[in-house]
PDB file of N, CA, C and O in Angstrom, chain B, residues numbered from 101:
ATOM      1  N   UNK B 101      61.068  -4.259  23.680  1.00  0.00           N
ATOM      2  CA  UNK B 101      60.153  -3.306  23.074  1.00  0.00           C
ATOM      3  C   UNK B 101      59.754  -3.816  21.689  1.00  0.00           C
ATOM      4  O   UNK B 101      60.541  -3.895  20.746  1.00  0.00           O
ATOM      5  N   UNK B 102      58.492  -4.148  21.652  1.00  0.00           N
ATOM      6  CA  UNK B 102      57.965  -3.845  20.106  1.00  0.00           C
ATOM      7  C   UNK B 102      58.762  -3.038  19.224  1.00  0.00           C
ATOM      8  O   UNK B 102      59.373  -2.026  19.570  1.00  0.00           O
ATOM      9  N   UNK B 103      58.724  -3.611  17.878  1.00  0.00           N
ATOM     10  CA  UNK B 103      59.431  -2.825  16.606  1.00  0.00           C
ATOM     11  C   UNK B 103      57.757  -2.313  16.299  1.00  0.00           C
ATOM     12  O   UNK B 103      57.714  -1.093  16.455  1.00  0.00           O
ATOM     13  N   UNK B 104      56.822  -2.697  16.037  1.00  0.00           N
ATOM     14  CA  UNK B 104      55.652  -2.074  15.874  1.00  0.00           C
ATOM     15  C   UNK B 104      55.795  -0.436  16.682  1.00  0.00           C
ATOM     16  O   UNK B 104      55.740   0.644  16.094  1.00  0.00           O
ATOM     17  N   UNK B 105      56.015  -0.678  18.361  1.00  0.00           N
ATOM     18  CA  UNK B 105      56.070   0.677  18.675  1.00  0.00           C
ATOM     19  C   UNK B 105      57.257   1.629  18.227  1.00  0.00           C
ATOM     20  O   UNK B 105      57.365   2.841  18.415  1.00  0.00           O
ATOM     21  N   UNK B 106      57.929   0.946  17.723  1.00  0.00           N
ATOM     22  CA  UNK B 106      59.554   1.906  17.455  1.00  0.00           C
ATOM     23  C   UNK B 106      58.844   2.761  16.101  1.00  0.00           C
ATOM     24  O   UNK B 106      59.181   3.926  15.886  1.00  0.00           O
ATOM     25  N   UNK B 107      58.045   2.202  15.406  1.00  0.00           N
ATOM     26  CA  UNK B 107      57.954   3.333  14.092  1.00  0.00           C
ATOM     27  C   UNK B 107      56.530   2.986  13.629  1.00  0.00           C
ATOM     28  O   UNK B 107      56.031   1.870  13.484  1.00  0.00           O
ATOM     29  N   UNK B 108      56.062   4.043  13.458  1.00  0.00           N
ATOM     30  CA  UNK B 108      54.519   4.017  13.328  1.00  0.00           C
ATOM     31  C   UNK B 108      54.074   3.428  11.677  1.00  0.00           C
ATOM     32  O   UNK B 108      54.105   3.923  10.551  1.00  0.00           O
ATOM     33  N   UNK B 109      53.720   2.297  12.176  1.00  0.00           N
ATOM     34  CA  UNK B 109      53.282   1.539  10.906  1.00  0.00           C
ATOM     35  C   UNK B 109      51.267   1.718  10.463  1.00  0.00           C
ATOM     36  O   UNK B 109      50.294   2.192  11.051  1.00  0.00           O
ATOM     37  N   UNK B 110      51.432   1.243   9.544  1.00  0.00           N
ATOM     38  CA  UNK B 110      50.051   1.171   9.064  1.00  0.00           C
ATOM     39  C   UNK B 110      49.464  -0.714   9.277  1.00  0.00           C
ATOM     40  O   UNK B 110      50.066  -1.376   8.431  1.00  0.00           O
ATOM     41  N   UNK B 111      48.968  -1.189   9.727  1.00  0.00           N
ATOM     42  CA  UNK B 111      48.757  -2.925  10.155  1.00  0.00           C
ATOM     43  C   UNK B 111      47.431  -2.463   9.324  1.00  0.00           C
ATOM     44  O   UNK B 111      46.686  -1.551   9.683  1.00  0.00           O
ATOM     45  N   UNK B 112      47.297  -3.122   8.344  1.00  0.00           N
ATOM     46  CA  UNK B 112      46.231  -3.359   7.505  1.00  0.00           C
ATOM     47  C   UNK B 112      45.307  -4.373   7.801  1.00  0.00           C
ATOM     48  O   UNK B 112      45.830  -5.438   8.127  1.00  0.00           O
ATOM     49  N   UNK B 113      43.963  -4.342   7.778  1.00  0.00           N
ATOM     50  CA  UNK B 113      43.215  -5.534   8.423  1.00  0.00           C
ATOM     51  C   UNK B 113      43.093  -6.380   7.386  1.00  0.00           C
ATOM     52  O   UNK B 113      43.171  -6.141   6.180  1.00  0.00           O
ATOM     53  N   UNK B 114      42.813  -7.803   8.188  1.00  0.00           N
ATOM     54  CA  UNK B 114      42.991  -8.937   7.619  1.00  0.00           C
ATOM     55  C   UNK B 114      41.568  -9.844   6.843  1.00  0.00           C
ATOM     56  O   UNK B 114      41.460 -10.877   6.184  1.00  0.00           O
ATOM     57  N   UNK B 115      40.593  -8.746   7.381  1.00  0.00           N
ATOM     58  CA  UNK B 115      39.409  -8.670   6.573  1.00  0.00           C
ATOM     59  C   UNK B 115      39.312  -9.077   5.064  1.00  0.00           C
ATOM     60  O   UNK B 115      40.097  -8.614   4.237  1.00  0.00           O
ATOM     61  N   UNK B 116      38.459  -9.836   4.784  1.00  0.00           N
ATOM     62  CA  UNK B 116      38.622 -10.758   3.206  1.00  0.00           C
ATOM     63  C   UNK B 116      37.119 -10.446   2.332  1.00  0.00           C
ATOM     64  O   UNK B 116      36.770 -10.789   1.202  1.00  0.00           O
ATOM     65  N   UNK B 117      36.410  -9.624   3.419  1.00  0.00           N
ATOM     66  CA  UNK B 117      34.805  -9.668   2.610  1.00  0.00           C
ATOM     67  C   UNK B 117      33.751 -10.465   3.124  1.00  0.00           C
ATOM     68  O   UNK B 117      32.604 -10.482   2.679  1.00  0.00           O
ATOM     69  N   UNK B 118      34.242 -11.210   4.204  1.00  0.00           N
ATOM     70  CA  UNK B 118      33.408 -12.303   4.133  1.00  0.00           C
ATOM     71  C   UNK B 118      33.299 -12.473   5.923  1.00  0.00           C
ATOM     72  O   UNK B 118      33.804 -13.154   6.815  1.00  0.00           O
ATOM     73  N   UNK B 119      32.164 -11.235   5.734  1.00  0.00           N
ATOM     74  CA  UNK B 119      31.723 -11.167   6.923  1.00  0.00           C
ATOM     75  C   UNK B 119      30.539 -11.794   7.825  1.00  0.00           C
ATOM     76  O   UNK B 119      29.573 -11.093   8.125  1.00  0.00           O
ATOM     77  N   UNK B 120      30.599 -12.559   8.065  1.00  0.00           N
ATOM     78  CA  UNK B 120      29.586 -13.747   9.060  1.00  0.00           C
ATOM     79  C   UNK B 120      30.223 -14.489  10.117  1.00  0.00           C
ATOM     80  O   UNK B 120      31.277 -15.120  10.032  1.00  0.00           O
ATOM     81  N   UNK B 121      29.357 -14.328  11.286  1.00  0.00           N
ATOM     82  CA  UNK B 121      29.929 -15.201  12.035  1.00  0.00           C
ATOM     83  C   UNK B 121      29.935 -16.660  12.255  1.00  0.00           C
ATOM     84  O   UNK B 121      28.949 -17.206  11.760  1.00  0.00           O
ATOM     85  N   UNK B 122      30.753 -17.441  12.847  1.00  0.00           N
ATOM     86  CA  UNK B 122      30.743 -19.085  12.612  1.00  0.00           C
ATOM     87  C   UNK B 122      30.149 -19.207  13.698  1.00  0.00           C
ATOM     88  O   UNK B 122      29.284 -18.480  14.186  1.00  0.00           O
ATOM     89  N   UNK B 123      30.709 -20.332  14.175  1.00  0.00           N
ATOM     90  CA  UNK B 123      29.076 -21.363  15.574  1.00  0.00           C
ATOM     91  C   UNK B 123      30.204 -20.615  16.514  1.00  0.00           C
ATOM     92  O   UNK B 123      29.694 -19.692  17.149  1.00  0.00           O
ATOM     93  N   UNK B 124      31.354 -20.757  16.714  1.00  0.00           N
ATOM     94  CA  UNK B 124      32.411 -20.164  17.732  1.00  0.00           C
ATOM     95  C   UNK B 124      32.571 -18.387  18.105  1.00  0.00           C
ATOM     96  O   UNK B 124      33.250 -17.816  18.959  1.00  0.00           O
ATOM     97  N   UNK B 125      31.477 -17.773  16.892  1.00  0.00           N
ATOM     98  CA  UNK B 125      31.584 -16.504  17.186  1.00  0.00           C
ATOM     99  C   UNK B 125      32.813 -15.605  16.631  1.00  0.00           C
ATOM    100  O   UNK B 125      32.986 -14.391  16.739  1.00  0.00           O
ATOM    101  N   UNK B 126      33.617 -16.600  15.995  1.00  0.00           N
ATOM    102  CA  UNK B 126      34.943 -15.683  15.116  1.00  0.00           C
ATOM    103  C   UNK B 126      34.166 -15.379  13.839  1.00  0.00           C
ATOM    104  O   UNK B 126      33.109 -16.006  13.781  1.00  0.00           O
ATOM    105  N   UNK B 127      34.410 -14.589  12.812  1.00  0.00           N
ATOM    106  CA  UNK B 127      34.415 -14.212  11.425  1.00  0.00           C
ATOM    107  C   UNK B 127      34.501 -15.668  10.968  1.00  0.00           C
ATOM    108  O   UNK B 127      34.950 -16.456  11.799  1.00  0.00           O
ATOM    109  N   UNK B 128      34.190 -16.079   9.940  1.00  0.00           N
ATOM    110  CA  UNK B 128      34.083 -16.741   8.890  1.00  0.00           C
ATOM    111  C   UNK B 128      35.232 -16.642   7.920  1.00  0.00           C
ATOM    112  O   UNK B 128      35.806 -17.540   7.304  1.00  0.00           O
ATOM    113  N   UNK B 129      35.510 -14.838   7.931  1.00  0.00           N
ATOM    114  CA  UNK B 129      36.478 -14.943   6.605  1.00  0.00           C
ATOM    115  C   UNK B 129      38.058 -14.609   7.318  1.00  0.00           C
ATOM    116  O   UNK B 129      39.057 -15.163   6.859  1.00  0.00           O
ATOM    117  N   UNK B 130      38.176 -13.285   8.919  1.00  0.00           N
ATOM    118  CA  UNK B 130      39.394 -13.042   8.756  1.00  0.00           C
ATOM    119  C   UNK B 130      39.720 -14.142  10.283  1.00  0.00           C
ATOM    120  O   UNK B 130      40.760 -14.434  10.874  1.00  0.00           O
ATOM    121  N   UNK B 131      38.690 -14.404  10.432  1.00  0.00           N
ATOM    122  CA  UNK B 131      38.813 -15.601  12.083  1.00  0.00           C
ATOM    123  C   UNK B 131      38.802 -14.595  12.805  1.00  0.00           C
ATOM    124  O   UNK B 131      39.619 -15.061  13.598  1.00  0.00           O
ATOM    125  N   UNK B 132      38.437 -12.965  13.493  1.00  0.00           N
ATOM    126  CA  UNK B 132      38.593 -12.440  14.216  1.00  0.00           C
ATOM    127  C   UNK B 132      37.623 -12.698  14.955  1.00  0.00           C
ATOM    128  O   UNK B 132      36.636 -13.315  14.557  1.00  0.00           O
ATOM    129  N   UNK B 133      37.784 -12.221  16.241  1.00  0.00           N
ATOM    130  CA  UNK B 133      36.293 -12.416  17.146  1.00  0.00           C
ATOM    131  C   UNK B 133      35.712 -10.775  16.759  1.00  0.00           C
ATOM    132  O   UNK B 133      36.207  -9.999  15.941  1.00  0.00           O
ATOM    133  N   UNK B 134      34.144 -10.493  17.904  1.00  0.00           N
ATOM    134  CA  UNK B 134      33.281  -9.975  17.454  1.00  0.00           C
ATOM    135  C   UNK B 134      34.108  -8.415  17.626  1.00  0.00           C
ATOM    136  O   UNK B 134      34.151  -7.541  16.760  1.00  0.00           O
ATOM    137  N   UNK B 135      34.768  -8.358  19.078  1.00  0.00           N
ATOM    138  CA  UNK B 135      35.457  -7.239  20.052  1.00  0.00           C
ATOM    139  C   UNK B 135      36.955  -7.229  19.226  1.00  0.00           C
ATOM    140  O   UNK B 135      37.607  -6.376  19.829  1.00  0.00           O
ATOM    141  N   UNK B 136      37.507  -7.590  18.508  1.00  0.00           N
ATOM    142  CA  UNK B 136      38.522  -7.665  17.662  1.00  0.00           C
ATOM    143  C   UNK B 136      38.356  -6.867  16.684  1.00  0.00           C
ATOM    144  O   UNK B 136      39.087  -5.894  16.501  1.00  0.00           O
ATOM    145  N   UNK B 137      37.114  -7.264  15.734  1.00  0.00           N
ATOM    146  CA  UNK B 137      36.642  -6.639  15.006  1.00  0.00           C
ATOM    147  C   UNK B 137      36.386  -5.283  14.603  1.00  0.00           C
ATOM    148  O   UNK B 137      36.710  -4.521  13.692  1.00  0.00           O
ATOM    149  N   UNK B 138      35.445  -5.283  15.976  1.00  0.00           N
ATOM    150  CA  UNK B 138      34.981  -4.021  16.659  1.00  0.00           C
ATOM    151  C   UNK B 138      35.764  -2.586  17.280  1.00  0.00           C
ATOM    152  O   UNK B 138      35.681  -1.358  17.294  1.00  0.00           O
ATOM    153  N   UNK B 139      36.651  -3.852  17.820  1.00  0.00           N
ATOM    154  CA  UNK B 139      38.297  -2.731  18.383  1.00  0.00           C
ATOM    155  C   UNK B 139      39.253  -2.289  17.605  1.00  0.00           C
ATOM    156  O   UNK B 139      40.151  -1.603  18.093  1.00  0.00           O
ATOM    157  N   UNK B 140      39.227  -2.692  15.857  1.00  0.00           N
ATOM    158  CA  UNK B 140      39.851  -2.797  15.732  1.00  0.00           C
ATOM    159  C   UNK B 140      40.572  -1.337  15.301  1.00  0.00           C
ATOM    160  O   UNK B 140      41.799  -1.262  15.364  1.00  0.00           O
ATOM    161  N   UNK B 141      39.919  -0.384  14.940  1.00  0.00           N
ATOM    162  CA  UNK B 141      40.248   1.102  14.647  1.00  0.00           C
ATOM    163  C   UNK B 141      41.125   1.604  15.774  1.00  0.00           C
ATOM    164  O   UNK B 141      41.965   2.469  15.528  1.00  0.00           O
ATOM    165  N   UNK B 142      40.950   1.010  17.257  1.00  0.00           N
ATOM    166  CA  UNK B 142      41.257   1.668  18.145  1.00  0.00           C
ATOM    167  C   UNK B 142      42.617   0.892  18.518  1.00  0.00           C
ATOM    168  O   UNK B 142      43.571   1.374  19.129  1.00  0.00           O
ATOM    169  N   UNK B 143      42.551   0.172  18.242  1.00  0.00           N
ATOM    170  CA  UNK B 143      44.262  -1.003  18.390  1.00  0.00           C
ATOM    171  C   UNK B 143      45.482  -0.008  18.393  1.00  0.00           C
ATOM    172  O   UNK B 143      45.410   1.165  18.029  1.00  0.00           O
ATOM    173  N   UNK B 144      46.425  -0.536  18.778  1.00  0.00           N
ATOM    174  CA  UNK B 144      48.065   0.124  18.443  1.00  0.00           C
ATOM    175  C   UNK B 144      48.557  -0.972  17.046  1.00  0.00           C
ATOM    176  O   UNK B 144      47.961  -2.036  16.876  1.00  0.00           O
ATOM    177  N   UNK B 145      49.435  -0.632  16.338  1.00  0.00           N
ATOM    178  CA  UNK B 145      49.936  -1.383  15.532  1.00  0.00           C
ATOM    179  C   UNK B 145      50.692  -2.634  15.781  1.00  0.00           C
ATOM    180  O   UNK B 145      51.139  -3.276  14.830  1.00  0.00           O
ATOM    181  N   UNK B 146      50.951  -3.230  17.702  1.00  0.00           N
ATOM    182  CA  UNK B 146      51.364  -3.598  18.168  1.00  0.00           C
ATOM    183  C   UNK B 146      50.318  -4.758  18.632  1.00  0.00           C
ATOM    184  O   UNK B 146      50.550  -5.934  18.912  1.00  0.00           O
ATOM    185  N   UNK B 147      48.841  -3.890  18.616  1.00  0.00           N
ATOM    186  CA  UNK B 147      47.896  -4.750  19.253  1.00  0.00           C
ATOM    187  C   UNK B 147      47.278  -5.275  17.966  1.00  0.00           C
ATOM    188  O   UNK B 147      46.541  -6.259  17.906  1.00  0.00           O
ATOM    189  N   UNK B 148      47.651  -4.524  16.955  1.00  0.00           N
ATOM    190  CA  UNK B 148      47.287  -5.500  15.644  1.00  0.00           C
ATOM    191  C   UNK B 148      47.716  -6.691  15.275  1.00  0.00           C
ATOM    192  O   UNK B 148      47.058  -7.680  14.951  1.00  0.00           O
ATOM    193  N   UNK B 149      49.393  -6.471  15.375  1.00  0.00           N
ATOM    194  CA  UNK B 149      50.238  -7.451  15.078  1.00  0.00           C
ATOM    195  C   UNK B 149      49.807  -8.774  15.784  1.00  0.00           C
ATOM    196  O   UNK B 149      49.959  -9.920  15.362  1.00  0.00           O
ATOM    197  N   UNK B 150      49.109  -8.270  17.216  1.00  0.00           N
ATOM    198  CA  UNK B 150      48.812  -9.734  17.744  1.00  0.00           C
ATOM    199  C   UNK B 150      47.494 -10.454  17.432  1.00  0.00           C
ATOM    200  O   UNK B 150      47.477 -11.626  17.054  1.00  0.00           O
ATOM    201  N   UNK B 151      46.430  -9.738  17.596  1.00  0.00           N
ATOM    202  CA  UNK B 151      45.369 -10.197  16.550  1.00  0.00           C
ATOM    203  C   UNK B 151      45.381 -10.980  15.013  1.00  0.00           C
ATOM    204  O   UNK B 151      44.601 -11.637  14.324  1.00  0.00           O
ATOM    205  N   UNK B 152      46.553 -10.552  14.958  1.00  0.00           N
ATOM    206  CA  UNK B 152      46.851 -11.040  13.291  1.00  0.00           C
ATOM    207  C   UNK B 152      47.196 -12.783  13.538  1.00  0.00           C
ATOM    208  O   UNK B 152      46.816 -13.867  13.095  1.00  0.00           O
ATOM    209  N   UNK B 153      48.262 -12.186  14.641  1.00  0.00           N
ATOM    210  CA  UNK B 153      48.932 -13.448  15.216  1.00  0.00           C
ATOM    211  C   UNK B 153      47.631 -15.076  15.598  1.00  0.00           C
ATOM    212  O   UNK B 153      47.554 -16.238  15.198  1.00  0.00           O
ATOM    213  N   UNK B 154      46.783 -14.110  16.650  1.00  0.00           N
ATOM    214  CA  UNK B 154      46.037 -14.816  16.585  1.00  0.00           C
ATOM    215  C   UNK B 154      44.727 -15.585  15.661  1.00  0.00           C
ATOM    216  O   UNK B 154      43.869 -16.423  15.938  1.00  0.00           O
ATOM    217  N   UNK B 155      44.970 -15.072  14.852  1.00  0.00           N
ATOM    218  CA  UNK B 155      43.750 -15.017  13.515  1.00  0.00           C
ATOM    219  C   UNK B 155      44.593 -16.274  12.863  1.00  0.00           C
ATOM    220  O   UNK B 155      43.835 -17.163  12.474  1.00  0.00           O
ATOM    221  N   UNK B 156      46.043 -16.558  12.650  1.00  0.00           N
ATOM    222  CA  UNK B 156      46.549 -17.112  11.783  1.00  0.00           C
ATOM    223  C   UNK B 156      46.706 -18.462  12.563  1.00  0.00           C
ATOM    224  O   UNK B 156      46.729 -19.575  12.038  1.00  0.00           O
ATOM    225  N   UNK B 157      46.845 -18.101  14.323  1.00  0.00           N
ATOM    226  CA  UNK B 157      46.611 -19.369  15.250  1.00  0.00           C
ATOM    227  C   UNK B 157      45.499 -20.196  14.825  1.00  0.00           C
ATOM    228  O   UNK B 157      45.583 -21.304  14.294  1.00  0.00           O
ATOM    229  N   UNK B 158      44.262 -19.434  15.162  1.00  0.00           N
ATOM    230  CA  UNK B 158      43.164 -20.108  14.311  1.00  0.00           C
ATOM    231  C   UNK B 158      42.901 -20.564  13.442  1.00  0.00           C
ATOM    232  O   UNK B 158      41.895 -21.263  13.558  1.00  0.00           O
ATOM    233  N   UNK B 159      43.445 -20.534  12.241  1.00  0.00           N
ATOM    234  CA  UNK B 159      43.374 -20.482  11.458  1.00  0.00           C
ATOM    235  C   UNK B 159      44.477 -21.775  11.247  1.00  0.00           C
ATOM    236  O   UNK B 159      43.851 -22.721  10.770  1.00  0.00           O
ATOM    237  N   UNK B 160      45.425 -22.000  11.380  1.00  0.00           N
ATOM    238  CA  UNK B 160      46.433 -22.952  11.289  1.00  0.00           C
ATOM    239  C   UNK B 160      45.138 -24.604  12.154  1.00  0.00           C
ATOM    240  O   UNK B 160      45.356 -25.748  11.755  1.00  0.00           O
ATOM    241  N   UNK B 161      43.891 -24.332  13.318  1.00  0.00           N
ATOM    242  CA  UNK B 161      43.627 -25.108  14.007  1.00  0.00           C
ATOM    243  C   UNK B 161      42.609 -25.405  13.087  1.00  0.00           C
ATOM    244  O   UNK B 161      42.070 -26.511  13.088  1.00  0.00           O
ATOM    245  N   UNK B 162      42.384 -24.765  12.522  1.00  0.00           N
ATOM    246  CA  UNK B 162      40.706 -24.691  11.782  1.00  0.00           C
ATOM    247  C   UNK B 162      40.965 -26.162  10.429  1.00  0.00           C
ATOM    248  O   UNK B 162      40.344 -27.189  10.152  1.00  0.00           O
ATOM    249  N   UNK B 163      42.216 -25.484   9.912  1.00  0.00           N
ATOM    250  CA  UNK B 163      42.576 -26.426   8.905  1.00  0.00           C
ATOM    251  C   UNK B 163      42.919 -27.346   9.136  1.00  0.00           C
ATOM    252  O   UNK B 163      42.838 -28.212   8.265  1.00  0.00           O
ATOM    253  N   UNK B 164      43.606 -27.743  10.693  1.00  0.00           N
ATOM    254  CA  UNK B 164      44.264 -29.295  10.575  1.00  0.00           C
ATOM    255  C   UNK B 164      42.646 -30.103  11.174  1.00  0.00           C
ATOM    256  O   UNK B 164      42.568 -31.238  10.703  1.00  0.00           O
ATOM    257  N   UNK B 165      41.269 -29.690  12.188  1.00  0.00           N
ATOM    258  CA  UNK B 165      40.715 -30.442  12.298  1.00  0.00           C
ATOM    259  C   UNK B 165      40.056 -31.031  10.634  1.00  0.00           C
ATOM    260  O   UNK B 165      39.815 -32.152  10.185  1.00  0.00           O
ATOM    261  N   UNK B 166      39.927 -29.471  10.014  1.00  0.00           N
ATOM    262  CA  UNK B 166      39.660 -29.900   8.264  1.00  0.00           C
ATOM    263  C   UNK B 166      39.969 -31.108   7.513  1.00  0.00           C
ATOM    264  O   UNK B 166      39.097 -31.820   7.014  1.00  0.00           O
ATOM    265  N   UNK B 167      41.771 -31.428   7.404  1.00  0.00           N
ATOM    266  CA  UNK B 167      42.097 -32.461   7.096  1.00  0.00           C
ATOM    267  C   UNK B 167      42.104 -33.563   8.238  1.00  0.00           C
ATOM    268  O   UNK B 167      42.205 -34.743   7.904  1.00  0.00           O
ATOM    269  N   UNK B 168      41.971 -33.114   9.957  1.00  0.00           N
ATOM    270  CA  UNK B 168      41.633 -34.631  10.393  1.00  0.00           C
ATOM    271  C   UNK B 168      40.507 -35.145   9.623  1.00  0.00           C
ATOM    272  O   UNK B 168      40.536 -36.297   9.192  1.00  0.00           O
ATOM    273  N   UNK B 169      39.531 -34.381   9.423  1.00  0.00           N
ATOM    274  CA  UNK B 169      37.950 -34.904   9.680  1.00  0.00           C
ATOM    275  C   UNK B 169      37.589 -35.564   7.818  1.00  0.00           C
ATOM    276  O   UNK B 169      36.606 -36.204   7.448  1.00  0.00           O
ATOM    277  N   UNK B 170      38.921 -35.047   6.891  1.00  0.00           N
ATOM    278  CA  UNK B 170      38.867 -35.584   5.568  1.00  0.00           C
ATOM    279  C   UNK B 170      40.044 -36.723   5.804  1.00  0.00           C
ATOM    280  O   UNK B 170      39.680 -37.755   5.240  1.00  0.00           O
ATOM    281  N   UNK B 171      40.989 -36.846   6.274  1.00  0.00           N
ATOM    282  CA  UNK B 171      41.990 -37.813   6.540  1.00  0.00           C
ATOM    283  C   UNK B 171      40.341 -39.302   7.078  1.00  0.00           C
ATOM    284  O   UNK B 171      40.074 -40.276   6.374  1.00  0.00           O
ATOM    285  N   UNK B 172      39.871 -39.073   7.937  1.00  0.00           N
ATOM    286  CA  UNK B 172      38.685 -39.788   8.360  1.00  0.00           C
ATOM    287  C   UNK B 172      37.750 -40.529   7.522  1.00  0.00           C
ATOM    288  O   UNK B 172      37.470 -41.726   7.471  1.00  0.00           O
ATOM    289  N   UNK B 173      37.346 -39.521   6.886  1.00  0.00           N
ATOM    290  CA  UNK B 173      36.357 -39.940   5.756  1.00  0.00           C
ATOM    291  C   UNK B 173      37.049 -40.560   4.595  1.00  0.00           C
ATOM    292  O   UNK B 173      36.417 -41.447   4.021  1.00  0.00           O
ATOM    293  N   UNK B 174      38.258 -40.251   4.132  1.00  0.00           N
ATOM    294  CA  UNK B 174      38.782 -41.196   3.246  1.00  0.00           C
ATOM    295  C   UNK B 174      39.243 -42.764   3.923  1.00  0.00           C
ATOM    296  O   UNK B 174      39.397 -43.769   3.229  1.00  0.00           O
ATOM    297  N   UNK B 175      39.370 -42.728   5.004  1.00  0.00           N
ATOM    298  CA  UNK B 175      39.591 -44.012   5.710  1.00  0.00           C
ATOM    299  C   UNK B 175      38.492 -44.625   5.565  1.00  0.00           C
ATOM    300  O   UNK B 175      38.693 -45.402   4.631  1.00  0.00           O
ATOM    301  N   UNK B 176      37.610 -44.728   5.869  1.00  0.00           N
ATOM    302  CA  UNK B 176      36.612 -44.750   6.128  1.00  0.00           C
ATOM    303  C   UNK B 176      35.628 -45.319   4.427  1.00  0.00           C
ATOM    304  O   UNK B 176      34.635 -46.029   4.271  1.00  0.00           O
ATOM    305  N   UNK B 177      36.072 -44.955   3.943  1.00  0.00           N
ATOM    306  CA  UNK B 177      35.949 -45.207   2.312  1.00  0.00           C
ATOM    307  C   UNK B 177      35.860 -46.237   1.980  1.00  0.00           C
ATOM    308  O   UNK B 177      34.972 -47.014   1.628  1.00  0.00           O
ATOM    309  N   UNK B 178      37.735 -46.209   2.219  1.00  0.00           N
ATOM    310  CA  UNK B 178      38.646 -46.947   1.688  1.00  0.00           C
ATOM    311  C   UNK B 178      38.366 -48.488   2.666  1.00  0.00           C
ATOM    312  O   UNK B 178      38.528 -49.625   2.223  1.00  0.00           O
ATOM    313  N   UNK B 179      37.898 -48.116   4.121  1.00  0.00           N
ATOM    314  CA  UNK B 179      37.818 -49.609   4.751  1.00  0.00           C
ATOM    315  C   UNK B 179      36.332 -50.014   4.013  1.00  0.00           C
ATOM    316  O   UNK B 179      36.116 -51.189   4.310  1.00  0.00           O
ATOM    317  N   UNK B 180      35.396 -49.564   3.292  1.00  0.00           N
ATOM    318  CA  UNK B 180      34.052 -49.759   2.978  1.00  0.00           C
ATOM    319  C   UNK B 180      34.702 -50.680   1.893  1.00  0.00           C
ATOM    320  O   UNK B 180      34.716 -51.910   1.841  1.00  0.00           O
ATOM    321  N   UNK B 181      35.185 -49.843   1.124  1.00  0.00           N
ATOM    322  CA  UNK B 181      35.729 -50.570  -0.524  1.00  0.00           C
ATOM    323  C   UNK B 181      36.730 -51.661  -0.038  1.00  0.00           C
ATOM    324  O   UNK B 181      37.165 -52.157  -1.078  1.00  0.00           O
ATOM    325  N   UNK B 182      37.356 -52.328   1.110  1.00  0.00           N
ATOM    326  CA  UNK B 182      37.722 -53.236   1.031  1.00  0.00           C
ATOM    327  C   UNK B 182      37.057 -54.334   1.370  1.00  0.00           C
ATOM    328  O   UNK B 182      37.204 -55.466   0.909  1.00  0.00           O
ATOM    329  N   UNK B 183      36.045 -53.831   2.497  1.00  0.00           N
ATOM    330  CA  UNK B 183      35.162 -54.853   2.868  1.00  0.00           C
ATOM    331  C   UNK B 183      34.272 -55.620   1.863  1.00  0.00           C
ATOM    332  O   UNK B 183      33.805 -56.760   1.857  1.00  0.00           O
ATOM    333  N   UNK B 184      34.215 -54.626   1.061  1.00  0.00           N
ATOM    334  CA  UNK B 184      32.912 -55.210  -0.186  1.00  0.00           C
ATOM    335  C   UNK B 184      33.813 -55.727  -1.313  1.00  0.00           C
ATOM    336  O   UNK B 184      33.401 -55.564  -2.462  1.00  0.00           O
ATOM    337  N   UNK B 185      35.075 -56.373  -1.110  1.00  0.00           N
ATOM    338  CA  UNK B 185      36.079 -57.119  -1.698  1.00  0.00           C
ATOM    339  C   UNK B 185      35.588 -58.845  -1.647  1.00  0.00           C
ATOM    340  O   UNK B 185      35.755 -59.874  -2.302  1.00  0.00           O
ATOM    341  N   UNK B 186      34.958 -58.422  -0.542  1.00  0.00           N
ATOM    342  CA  UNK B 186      35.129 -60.382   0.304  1.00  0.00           C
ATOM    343  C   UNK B 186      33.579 -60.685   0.609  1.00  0.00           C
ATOM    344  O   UNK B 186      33.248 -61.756   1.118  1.00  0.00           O
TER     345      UNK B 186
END
């Protein structure tokens, strides 16, 4: 059993202000999708907890392609600036 259902909590949304959607259709600011969003008044504190869950999933994926795609471009630099060594 959920501890969410054992005692009636308040799950505060994860909403930041920054409401727009991205090319994938999540929020921009809390990563929720559109029906997340939308549902979200009507949730259990249980069905929050997992939305949250998933917001922070996203959110953990969002950032590592971030630093692949800067891990990249500094390579990428750095092989320019050696080439123009020789």
């Amino acid at each position: 059993m959920q501890q969410a259902s054992l005692f009636e909590i308040e799950v505060e949304s994860p909403c930041i202000g920054v409401c727009e959607s991205g090319p994938r259709g999540y929020c921009r600011g809390c990563l929720r999708s559109r029906e997340e969003r939308f549902y979200w008044p009507k949730l259990t504190a249980a069905q929050k907890i997992q939305v949250i869950s998933l917001c922070e999933m996203r959110r953990k994926k969002l950032n590592s392609k971030k630093m692949k795609e800067k891990e990249q471009s500094l390579l990428k630099q750095i092989q320019a600036e050696q080439l123009s060594l020789f």
